[in-house]
N, C-alpha and C positions, 0 to 999 in steps of 0.2 A: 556540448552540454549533455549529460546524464539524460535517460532514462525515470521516468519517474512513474511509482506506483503505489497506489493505497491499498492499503489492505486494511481489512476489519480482521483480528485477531480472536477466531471464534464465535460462536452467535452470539450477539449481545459482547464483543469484547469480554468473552470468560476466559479466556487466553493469553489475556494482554497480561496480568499480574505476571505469571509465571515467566513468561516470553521474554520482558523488560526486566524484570528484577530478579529472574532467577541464577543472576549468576553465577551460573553454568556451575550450580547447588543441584540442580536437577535436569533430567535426561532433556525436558524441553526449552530448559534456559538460556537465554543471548542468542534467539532465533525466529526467527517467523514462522507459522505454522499454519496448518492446511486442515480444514475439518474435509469435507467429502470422502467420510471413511466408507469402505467399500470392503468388509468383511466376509462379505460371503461371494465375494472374486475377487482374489487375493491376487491374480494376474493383471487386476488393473495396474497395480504400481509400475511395474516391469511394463508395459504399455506405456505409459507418459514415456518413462528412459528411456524408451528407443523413439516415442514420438514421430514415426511414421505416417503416411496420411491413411493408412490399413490402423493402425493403433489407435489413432485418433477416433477413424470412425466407430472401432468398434467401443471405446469409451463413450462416445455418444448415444449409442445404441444402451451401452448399458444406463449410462441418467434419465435416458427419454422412458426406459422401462420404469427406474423407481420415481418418476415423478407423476407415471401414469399411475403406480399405486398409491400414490400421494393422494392422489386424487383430482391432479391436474386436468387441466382441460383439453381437450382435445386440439381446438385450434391453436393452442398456444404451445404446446408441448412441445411443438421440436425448436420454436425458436427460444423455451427456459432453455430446456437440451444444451444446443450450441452456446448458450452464454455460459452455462454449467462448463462445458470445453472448454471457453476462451480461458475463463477466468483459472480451470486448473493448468492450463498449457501455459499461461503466463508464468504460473508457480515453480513449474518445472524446467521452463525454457530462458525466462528473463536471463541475458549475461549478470556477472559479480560486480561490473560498476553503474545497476542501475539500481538507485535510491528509494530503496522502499518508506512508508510513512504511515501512521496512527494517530488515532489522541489518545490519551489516558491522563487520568488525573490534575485536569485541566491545561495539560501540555502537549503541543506536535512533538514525537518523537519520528526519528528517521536512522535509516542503518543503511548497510551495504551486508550483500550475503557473499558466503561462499555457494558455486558452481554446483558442489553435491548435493542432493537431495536423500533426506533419511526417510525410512517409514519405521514410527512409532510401532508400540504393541497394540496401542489402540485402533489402530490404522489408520492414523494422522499424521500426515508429512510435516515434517521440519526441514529446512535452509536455515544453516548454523551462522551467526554475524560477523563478519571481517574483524570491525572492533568494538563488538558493542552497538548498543543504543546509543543516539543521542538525543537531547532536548536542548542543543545551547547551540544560539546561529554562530557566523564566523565573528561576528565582534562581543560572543562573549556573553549573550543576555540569552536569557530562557524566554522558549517559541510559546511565551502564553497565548492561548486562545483565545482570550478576550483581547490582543491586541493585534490578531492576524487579520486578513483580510476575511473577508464574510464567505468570497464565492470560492475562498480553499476550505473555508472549516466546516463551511454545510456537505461537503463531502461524509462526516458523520454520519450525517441519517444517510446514508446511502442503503438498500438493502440487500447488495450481494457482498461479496466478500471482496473481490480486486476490482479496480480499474484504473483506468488511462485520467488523471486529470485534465482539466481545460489548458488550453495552449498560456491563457492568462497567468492559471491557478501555477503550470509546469514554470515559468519563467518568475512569477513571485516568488515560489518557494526557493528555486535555484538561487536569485538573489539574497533568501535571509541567511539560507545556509552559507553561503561564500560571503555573507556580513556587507554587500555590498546595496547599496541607499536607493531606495526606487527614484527613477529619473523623475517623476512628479514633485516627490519633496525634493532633489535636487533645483529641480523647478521654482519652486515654491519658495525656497528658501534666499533665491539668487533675485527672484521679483521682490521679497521681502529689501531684502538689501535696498535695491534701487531703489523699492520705496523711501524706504528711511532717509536715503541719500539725498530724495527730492523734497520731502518735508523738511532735511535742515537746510540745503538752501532756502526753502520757501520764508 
């Protein structure tokens, strides 16, 4: 089974339009995209690519800086810091068949990226999509949100940008995509039967 990760597509999802429908109309279309723009160290990017545990630190070094002019707190600082790491080293690290995911416009969308990673002029990373977005599991129906399960779409309010879904939430999802029936309504469906079987003989 895949890999699976969510992402929030800029703060507040102001990146998801472009991202999902820009039909590669525009430089950041048909791809995932990374806000932790680091403009005034321009060496960060070339840091992730090489992804050293020297690189890494010092990318830590430098979030734990702008988070303390944020105005962050002291006791909390290094461990924002490190989650600031994980969540950009996923961006840059994840292989090409791990299943990225969002919502927008009342639907889960999910894609698969290409290996490359760009950096924009703005200093916002993109990972270009294999084929696209999609929104429609394996049999065909669109991943509405009001029909998914609760503990995958409260991922929403999440307030970073990636993470690792629940081992529940990872295995739901892999089954809507591959169109395959959760064993409960499999369940469900098969004690229906009997039932019915034993009221008519009754």
């Amino acid at each position: 089974m895949s890999e699976f990760r969510y992402i929030k597509l800029g703060e507040k999802g102001c990146y998801a339009e472009s991202c999902i429908l820009g039909q590669r109309t525009l430089p950041e279309g048909d791809c995932i995209r990374l806000g932790y723009e680091s403009s005034d160290s321009p060496g960060i990017h070339e840091q992730c690519l090489r992804g050293n545990e020297s690189d890494w630190e010092a990318v830590r070094k430098y979030w734990r800086d702008v988070r303390l002019r944020e105005g962050a707190k002291a006791q909390t600082v290094d461990r924002t810091a490190r989650n600031d790491v994980r969540q950009i080293a996923d961006f840059y690290t994840c292989e090409s068949d791990t299943i990225w995911f969002t919502f927008f416009r009342g639907l889960l969308w999910w894609c698969k990226v290409e290996r490359s990673v760009e950096l924009l002029n703005d200093h916002t990373r993109i990972r270009k999509t294999i084929n696209g977005w999609q929104c429609n599991g394996g049999n065909g129906e669109q991943l509405r949100i009001e029909t998914l399960d609760g503990r995958l779409t409260q991922l929403s309010a999440y307030q970073g940008t990636i993470c690792t879904p629940s081992k529940h939430a990872t295995l739901y999802l892999d089954r809507k995509i591959r169109g395959e029936e959760d064993p409960d309504v499999i369940g469900a469906k098969k004690s229906l039967l009997e039932l019915q079987g034993y009221v008519i003989k009754l």
